[in-house]
TITIKE-26122 format. One line per 10 residues: their letters; for each residue y, x, z of C-alpha. Coordinates in steps of 0.25 Angstrom, whole numbers, plus 2048, in hexadecimal, padded with zeros to 3 digits. Each point is the difference from the previous one (the first is absolute). Layout:
BEGIN
a	Y/X/Z ~ ...
This chain:
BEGIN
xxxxxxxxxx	85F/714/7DD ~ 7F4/800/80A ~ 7F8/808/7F6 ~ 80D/80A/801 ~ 802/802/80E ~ 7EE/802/801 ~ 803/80B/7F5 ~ 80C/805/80A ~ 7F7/800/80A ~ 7F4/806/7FC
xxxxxxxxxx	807/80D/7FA ~ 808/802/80D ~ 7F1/7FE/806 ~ 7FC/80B/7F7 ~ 80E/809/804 ~ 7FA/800/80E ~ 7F2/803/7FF ~ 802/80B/7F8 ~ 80A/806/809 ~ 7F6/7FE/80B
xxxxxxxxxx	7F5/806/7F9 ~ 80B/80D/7FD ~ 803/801/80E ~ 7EF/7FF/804 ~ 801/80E/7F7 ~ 7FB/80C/808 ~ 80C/80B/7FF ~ 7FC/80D/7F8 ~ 7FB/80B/809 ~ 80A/80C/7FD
xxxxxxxxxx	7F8/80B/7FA ~ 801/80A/80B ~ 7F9/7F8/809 ~ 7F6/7FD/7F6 ~ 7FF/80F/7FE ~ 7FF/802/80F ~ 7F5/7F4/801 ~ 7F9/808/7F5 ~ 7FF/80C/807 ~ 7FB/7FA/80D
xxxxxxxxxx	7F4/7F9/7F7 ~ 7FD/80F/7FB ~ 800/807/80D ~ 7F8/7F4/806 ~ 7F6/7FE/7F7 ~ 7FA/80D/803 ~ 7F8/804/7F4 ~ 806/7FE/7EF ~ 7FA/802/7F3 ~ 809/809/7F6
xxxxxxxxxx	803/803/7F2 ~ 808/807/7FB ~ 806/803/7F2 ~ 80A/807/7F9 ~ 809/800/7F0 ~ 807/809/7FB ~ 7FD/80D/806 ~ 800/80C/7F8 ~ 7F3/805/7FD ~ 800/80C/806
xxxxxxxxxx	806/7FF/80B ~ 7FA/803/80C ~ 7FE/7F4/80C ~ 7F8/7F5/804 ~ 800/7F4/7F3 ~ 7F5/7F7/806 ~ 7F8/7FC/80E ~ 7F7/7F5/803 ~ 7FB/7FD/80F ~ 7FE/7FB/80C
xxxxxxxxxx	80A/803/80B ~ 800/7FF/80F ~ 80D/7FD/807 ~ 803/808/80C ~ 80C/808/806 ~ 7F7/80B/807 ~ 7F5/802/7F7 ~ 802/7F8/7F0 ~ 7F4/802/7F7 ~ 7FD/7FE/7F2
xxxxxxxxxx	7F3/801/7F6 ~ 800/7FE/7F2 ~ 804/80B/7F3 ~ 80D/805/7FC ~ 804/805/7F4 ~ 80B/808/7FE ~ 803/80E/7F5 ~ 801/80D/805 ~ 804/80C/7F6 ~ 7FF/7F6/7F5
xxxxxxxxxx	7F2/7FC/803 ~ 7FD/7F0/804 ~ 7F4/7FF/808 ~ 7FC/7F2/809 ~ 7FB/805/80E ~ 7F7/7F9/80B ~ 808/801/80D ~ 7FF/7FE/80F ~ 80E/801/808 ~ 800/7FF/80E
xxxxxxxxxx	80C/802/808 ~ 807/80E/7FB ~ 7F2/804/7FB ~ 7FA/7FE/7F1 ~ 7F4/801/7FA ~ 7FD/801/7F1 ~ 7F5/802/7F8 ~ 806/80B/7F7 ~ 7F8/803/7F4 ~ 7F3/800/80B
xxxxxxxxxx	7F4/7F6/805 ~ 807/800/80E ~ 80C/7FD/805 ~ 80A/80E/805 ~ 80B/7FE/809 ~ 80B/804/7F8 ~ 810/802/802 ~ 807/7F6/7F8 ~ 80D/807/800 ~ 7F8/80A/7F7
xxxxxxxxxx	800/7F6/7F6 ~ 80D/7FA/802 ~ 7F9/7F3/803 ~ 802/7F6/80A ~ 7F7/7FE/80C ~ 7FD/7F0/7FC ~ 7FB/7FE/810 ~ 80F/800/801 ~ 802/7F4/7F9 ~ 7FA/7FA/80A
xxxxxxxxxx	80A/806/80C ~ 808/7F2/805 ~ 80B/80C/801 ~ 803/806/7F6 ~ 7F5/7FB/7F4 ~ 801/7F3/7F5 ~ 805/7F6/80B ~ 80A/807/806 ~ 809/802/7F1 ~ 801/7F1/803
xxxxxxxxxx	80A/800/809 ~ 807/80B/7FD ~ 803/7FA/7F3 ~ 810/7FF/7FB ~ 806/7F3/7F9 ~ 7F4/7F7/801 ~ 800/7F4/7F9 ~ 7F6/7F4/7FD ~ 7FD/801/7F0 ~ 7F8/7F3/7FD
xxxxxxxxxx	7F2/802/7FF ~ 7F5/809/7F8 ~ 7F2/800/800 ~ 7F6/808/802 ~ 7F1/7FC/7FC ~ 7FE/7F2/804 ~ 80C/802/80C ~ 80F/7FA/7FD ~ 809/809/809 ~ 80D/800/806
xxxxxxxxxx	807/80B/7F8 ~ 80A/80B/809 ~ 808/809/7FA ~ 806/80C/806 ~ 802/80E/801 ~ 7FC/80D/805 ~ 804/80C/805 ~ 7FB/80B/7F6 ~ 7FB/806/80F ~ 7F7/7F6/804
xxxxxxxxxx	7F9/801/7F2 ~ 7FE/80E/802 ~ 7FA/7FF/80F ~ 7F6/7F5/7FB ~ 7FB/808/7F1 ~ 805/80B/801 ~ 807/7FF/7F4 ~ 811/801/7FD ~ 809/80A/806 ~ 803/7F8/80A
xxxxxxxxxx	80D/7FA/7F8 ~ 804/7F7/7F9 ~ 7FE/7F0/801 ~ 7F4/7F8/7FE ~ 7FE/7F1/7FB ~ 7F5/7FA/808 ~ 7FA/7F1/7FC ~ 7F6/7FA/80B ~ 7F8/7F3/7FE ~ 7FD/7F9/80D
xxxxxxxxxx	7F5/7F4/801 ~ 805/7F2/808 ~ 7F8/808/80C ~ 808/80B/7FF ~ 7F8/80B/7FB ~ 805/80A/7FA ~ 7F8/7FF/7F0 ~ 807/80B/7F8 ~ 80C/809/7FF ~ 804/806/7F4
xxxxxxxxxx	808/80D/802 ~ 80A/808/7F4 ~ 807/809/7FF ~ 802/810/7FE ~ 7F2/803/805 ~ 801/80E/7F7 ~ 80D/808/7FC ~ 807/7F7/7F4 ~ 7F5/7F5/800 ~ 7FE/7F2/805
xxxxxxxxxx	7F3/7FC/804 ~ 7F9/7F3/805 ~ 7F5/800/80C ~ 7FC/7F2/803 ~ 7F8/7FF/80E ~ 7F7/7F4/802 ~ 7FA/7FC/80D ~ 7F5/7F6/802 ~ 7F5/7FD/809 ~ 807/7FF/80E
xxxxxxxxx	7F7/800/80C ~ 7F5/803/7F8 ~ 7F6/808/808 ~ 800/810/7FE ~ 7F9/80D/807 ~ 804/80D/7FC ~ 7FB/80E/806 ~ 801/80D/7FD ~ 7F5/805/7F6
């Protein structure tokens, strides 16, 4: 009988601890707010590295496919240095760039760089990417029907998954791709310190297409200097 009542005991011992330790749990950030802490970790940490890929775009359609650099994160003056490639008439080329502010410099086919209109080219200014306003963090809270989506990883980083959308709009502004229409499904990986890792990007990109672009950032803080050639 003394043996029973221990048994008794000891599972209602193990009830109450474990309902302690559930109540010890930290609640669950809502995803907005981690999508606002992400933006406040971009903005802040001044300087990102970035790459960024694309699937599934027509081959001959003109616009950027591919970047990689290193971006300076300002509201008056964002910078960028690194290559772009992109097609233009059909031709794919990968480019050396310097954006500063509204201003960009290629080197276009030459040994040195040329200031060059990107609008020409139906390209992006990427030094805009790196504008707190209107450039990669702010699609973050600007983004509709977030919701925490497990985790991913990326590289050797396990994330905290968001999905969301967009407004076909906000893709445009930031690639200059899209009509401006339509809906975007977004997917962001956030580390435990809230940086924002990646965002994957789809949607109609080109008339009757879906595309992917995957945008990774790395290297937060890391020191930069960019000037006009």
């Amino acid at each position: 009988m003394r043996r029973l009542f221990a048994l008794i005991a000891a599972a209602g011992l193990v009830a109450v601890l474990a309902g302690c330790s559930g109540e010890a749990e930290a609640p669950q950030v809502p995803p907005t707010e981690q999508l606002a802490a992400a933006k406040t970790a971009f903005d802040a940490a001044k300087t990102v590295s970035l790459t960024l890929t694309s699937r599934d775009v027509p081959p001959r359609e003109n616009g950027v496919t591919a970047a990689k650099g290193v971006g300076v994160i300002d509201a008056t003056e964002p910078k960028f240095q690194g290559t772009i490639t992109g097609t233009v008439e059909g031709i794919a080329a990968t480019i050396d760039a310097i954006a500063i502010g509204d201003t960009a410099y290629l080197k276009l086919f030459t040994p040195q760089y040329e200031e060059t209109d990107l609008t020409t080219l139906n390209a992006p200014n990427p030094a805009q990417f790196f504008n707190p306003a209107t450039g990669i963090s702010s699609l973050l809270p600007k983004t509709t029907d977030a919701k925490a989506a497990g985790q991913t990883r990326s590289g050797q980083d396990v994330l905290d998954r968001i999905d969301g959308t967009l407004d076909g709009a906000l893709v445009e502004d930031l690639l200059h791709l899209g009509d401006g229409t339509g809906t975007f499904t977004v997917s962001y990986g956030l580390t435990e310190s809230n940086e924002l890792r990646t965002a994957t990007l789809k949607g109609p990109f080109f008339p009757g297409v879906e595309a992917t672009y995957l945008l990774t950032m790395t290297d937060y803080g890391a020191p930069a200097t960019i000037t006009r050639p």
